[in-house]
C-alpha beads as a LAMMPS data file, in Angstrom:
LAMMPS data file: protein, C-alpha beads

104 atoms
103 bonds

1 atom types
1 bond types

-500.0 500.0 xlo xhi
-500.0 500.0 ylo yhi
-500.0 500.0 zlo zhi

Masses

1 110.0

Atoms # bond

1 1 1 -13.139 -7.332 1.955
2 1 1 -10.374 -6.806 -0.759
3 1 1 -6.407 -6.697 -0.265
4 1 1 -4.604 -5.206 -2.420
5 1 1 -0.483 -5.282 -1.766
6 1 1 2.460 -4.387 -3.706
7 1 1 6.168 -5.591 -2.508
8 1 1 9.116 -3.854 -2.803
9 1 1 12.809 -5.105 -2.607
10 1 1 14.685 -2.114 -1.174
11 1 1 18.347 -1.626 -2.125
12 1 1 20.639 -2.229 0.481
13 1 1 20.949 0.810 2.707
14 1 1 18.543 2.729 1.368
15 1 1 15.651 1.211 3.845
16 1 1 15.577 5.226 5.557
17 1 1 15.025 6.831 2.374
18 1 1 12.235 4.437 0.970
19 1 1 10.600 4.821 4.425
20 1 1 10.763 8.480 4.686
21 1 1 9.190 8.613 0.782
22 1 1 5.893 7.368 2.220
23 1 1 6.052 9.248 5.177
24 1 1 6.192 12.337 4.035
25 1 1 3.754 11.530 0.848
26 1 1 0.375 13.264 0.649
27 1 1 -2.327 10.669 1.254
28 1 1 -5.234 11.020 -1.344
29 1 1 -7.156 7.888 0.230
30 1 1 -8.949 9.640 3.091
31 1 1 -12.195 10.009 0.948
32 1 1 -12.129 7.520 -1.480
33 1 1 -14.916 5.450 -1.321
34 1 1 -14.343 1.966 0.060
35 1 1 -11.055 2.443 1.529
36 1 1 -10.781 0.789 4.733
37 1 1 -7.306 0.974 5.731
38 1 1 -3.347 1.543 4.645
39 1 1 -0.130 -0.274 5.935
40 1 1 3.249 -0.043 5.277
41 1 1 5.049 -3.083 6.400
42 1 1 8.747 -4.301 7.142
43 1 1 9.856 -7.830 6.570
44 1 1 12.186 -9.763 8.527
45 1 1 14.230 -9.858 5.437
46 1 1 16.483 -7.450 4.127
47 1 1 15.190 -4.909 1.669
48 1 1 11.324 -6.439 2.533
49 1 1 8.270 -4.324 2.652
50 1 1 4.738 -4.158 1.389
51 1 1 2.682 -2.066 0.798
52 1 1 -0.774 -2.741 1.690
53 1 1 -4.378 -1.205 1.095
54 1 1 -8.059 -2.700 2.623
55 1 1 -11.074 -2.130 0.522
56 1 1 -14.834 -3.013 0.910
57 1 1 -14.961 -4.574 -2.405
58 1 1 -12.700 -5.358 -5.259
59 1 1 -14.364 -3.185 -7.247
60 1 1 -13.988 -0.387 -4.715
61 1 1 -10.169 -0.989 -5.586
62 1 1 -10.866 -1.084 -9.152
63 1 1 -12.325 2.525 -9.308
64 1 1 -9.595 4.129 -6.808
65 1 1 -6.607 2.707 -9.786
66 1 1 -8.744 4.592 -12.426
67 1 1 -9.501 7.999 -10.163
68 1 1 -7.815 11.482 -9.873
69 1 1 -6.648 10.588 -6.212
70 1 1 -4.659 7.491 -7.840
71 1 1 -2.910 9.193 -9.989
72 1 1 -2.372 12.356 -7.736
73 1 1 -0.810 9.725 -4.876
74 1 1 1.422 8.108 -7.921
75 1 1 3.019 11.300 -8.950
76 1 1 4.682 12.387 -5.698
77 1 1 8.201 11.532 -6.268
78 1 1 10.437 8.957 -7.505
79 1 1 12.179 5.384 -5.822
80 1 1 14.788 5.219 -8.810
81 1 1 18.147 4.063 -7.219
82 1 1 15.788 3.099 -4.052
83 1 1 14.369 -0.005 -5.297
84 1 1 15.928 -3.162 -6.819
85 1 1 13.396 -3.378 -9.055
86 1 1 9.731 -3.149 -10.001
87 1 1 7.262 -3.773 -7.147
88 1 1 4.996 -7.455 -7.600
89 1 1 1.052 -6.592 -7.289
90 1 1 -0.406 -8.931 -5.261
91 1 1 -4.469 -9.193 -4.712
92 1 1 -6.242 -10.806 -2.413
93 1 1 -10.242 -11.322 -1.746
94 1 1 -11.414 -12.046 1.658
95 1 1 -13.065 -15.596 2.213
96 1 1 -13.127 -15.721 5.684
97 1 1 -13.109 -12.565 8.258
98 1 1 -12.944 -12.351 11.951
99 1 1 -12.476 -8.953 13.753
100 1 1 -11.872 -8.628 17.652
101 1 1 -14.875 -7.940 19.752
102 1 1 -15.715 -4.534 21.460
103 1 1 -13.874 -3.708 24.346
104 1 1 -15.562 -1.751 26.919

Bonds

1 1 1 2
2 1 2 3
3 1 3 4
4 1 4 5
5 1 5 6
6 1 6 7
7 1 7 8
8 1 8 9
9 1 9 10
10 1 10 11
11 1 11 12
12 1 12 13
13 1 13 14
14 1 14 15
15 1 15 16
16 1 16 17
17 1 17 18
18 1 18 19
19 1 19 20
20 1 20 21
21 1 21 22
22 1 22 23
23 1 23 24
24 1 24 25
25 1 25 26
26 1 26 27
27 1 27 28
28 1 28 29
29 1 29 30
30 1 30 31
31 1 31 32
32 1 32 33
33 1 33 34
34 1 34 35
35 1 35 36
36 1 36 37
37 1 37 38
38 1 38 39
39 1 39 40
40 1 40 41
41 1 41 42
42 1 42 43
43 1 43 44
44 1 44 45
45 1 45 46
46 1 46 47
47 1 47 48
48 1 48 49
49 1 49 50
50 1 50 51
51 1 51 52
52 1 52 53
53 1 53 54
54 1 54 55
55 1 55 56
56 1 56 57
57 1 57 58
58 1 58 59
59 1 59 60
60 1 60 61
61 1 61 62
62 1 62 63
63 1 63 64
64 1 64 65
65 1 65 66
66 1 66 67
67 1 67 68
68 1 68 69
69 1 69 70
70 1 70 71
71 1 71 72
72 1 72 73
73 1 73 74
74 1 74 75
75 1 75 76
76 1 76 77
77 1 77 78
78 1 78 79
79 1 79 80
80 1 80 81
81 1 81 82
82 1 82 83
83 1 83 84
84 1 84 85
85 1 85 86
86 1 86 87
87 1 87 88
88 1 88 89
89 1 89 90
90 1 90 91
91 1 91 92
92 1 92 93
93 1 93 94
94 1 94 95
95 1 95 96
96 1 96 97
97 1 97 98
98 1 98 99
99 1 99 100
100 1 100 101
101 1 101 102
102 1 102 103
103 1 103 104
């Protein structure tokens, strides 16, 4: 498994708007091979989210950034005056994985 993360700082007061942008966004992951799963998530500090993708393999994640579908789902708008500056990329491979059991 392969994480894949990019963290925003979100201008003060502008949480709604930068939440809203990815809400309303067309998704263009639904059949790109390898994805697992997407999360948007809040921090406990002000202005704090990440972004965050799930792949089968690194290189899964490697081919999405260099397909049509990435660069379809990075043209949909812009976060100028919404962010406080350029999100960090962060990457992560798995080394240990654990996943709840069935539940009848």
């Amino acid at each position: 498994m392969f994480i894949a993360t990019n963290n925003f700082k979100v201008a003060k007061g502008r949480e709604q708007d930068f939440e809203n942008s990815w809400r309303n966004r067309r998704t263009y992951l639904d059949d790109v091979p390898g994805f697992i799963s997407f999360a948007l998530l809040k921090g406990d500090n002000e202005g704090e989210y990440v972004s965050m993708t799930t792949w089968e393999s690194r290189q899964a994640f490697l081919d999405w950034t260099k397909s049509e579908a990435f660069a379809l789902g990075h043209r949909q708008g812009s976060v100028a005056g919404v962010l406080e500056g350029p999100p960090v990329v962060r990457l992560y491979e798995a080394v240990l994985e654990q996943k709840a059991p069935a539940r009848a």
